[in-house]
N, C-alpha and C positions, 0 to 999 in steps of 0.2 A: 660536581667538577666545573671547573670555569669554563666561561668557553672563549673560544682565541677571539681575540678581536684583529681586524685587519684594517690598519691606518691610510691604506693607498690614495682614498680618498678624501683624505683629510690633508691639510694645508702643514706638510712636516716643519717646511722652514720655520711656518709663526710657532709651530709646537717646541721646534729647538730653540727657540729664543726665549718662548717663557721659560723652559726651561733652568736655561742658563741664569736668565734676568732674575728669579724669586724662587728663593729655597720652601718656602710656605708654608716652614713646620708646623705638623699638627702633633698636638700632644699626645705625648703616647702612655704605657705604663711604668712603673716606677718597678727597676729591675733590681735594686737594693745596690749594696758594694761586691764587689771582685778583687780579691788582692788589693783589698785598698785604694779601688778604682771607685769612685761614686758616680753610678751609671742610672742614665733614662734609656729608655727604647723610645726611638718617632718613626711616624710616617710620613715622612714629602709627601705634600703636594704640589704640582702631580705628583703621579707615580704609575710603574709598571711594576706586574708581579711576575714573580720567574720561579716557573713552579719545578723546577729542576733541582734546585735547593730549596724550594717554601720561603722563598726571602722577597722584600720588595728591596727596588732601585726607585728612587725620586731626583725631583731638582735638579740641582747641579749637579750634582753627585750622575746622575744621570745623564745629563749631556759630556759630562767629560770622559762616563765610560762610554759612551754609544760614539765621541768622537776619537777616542784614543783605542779603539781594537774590540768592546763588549768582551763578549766571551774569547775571542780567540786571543786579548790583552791582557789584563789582570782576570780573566773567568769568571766562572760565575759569584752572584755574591753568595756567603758563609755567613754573616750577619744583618741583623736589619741595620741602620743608620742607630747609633751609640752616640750619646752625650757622657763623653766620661771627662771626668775632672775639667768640666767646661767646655769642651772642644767635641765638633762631632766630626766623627769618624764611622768609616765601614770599612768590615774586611772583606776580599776577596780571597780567591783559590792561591792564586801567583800575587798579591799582595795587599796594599789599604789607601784608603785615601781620606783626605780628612780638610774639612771647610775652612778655609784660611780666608779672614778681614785685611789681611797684611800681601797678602802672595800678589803678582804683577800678572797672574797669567786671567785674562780676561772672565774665564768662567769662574775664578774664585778655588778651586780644587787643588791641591797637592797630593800627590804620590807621599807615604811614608818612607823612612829608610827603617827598613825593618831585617836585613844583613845584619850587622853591629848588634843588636838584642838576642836575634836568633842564635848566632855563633856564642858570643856568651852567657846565652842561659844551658849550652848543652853539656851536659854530663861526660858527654863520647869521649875516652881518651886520645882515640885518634884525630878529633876536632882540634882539640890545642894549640896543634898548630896552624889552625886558622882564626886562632883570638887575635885581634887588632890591638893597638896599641897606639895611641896616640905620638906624634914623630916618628912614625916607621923608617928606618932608613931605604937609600934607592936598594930595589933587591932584584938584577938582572941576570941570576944564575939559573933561568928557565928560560923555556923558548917564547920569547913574549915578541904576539905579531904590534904590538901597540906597547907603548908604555905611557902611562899618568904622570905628569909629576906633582895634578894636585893630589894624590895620594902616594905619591909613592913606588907604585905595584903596574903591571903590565898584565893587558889579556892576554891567556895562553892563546898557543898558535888554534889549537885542536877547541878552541871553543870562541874566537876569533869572529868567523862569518856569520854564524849563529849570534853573538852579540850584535854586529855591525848591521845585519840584516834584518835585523827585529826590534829594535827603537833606539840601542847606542846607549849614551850616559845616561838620555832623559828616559828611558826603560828600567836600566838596570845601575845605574847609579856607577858611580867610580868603583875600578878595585880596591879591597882591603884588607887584597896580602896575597902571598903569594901560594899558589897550586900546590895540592898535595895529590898524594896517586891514597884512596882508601879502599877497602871493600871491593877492590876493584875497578873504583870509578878513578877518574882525575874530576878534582872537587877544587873550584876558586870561589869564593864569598866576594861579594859588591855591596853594595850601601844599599840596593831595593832587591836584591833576587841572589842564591844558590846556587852556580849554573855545574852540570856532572854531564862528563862525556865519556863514554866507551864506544870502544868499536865502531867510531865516526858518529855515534849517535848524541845529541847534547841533548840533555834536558833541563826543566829548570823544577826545583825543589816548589813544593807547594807550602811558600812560608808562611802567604797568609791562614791557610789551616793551621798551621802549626803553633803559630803566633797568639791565634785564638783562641789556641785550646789551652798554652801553655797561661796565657790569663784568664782563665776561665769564664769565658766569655760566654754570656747567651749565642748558641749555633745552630738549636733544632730550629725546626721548620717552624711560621707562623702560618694564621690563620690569614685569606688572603680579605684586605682593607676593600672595601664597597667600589671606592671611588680609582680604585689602581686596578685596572684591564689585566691581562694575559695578551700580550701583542706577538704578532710576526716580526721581528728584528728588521728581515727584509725588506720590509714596508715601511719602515722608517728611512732606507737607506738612500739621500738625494739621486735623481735622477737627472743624471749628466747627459744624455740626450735630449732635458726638456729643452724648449725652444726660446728662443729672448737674447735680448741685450746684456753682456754681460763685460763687468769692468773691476780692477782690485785695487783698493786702497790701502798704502802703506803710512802708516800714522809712527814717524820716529819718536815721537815726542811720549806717544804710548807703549812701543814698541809691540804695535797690533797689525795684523795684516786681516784685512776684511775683503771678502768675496760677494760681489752683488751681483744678481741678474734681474731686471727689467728693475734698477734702482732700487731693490729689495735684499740686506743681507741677507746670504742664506749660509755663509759661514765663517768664525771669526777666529784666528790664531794667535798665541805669543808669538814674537820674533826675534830675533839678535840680528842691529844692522851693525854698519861699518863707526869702529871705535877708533878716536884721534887717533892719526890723523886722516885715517883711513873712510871720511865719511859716504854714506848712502847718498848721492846726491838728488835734492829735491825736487819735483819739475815730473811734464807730464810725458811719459815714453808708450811703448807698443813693445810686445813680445816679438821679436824676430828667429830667434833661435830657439830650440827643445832638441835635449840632449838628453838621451835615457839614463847614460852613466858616463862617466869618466874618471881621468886619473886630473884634482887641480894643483897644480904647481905653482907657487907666484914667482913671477918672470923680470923682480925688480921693479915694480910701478906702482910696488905698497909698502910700506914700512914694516906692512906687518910680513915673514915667510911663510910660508906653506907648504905642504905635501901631504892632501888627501887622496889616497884612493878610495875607488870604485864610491863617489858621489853621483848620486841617483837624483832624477827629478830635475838634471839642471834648465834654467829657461832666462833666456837671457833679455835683456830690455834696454841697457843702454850702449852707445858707442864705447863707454869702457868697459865691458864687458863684465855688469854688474846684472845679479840678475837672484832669482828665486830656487833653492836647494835645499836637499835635507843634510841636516850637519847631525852627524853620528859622536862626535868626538865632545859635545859639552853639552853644560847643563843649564845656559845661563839665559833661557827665553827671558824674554820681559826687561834685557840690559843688552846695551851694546858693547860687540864683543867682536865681530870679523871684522875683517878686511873690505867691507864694501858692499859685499854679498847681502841677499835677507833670508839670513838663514832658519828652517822649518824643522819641524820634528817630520820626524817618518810618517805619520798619517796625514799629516797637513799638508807635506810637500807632494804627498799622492793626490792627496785633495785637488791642490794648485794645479798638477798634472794635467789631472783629468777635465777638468774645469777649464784652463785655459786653453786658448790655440793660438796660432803663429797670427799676429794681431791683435791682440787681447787692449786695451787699453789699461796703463798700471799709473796710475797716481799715487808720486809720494810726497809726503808734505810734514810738516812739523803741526 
């Protein structure tokens, strides 16, 4: 049996940055084809092994699940890292992610949409009505607390919070059609997840298993790699009490938010700033305000209109009241898209939370 290793005393930041920085595949074995899928098995290096499934997580693959939720995000992994038809990918419990040369979001990582496959590989009669179709028309004859118009479709009311409160589009991708009542559940499909609610409870469908299995994918347990630990998750987790100099830099030009302390990243974000004519302006500010939540309104002073509620994480830094939030309602890190704001995903804008204080020093620049 392995035995756990405990990272505490180990320098996390430099270990998230190699990380991120070198995927360091090691060869692995030759899994043959799947449905027509021509598949490798590898092992990152690094890597950590999760003996809960018998699976390793490495590389990037690795810092994007240890920065975006671990286990309590997409859960545990269900494969090892997959080279299939060129592209490497891993499944998880709640979904997949897969190494992108093309993607803008710093560590290289993309979530799958694995909704759309799922829904039309299922047999279920009662599914039918949640096959997608390309040009959905607008379909507002449910109680939808939100409506998309890039797809079309609205979150139901009764599965709403549960969305908005647990990563938004960049989670659970846009809807792709409208709620059916099945089996008892109320059932709506999105582009990354399955979400079923009864009796106030939502849950979200384990598509990545599902997905796995339905391409018959290598999912038993492996044997654990020499060089991949058994770690405390804990132990990796920064510590926001540590003590130092600490400042953020917002890079428009990358649409990257970085987090330093004593002049050392120790953590790095997509972002969405302010889109003509609406820009982020440049120049060096300080954090003066932190707002746990609110409802934002635009008030005429942007071209662009608005009406978010319950925006979590707010922190504001300049005289126009431009500042750092998590934006629940899009997908579009890595491109400018608000009104001003530098908008974060829900772990990152917890991140920025906890990270800064009233003072902080925020440098943005092109």
């Amino acid at each position: 049996m392995a035995s756990m290793v405990r990272l505490a005393t180990l320098n996390r930041r430099g270990l998230l940055w190699r990380l991120g920085a070198a995927i360091g595949l090691a060869t692995g074995s030759r899994l043959g084809s799947f449905d027509g899928l021509h598949a490798s098995r590898l092992v990152p290096s690094p890597a950590i092994y999760i003996p809960d499934t018998g699976h390793h997580i490495g590389g990037s693959v690795l810092a994007w699940w240890l920065q975006y939720g671990a286990e309590n995000g997409l859960g545990w992994p269900v494969t090892e890292l997959l080279k299939l038809d060129g592209r490497y990918v891993q499944y998880f419990e709640r979904g997949a992610l897969a190494i992108s040369a093309s993607t803008r979001d710093p560590l290289g990582v993309v979530p799958l949409d694995l909704g759309r496959p799922y829904v039309a590989s299922r047999p279920d009669r009662d599914l039918d009505r949640l096959r997608t179709r390309s040009g959905s028309n607008r379909n507002r004859a449910f109680d939808a607390s939100h409506f998309f118009d890039e797809t079309g479709y609205g979150v139901h009311e009764d599965l709403w919070a549960y969305f908005r409160e647990d990563g938004g589009v960049y989670r659970f991708g846009y809807p792709l059609a409208a709620p059916i009542v099945s089996a008892g559940f109320l059932w709506q499909v999105f582009e990354r997840s399955v979400l079923m609610a009864r009796a106030g409870e939502v849950t979200e469908l384990p598509i990545g298993v599902l997905e796995s299995e339905r391409m018959r994918l290598p999912t038993g347990a492996v044997d654990q790699a020499g060089y991949a630990p058994v770690v405390d998750l804990a132990a990796l987790h920064f510590d926001q009490k540590a003590s130092g100099t600490r400042h953020v830099q917002v890079d428009l030009t990358r649409q990257v938010v970085t987090f330093f302390l004593d002049g050392e990243p120790v953590h790095v974000a997509g972002t969405s700033t302010g889109l003509y004519p609406d820009f982020t302006p440049p120049g060096r500010f300080r954090i003066f305000s932190q707002i746990p939540r609110a409802r934002l309104i635009s008030n005429g002073s942007t071209a662009a209109g608005y009406n978010w509620s319950d925006v979590q994480h707010i922190q504001y830094f300049t005289e126009e009241w431009i500042g750092f939030h998590y934006a629940y309602w899009h997908n579009d890190f890595g491109r400018t898209r608000s009104a001003g704001c530098v908008n974060l995903r829900l772990h990152d804008s917890q991140w920025a939370w906890s990270f800064c204080k009233i003072g902080t020093p925020v440098i943005v620049h092109y």
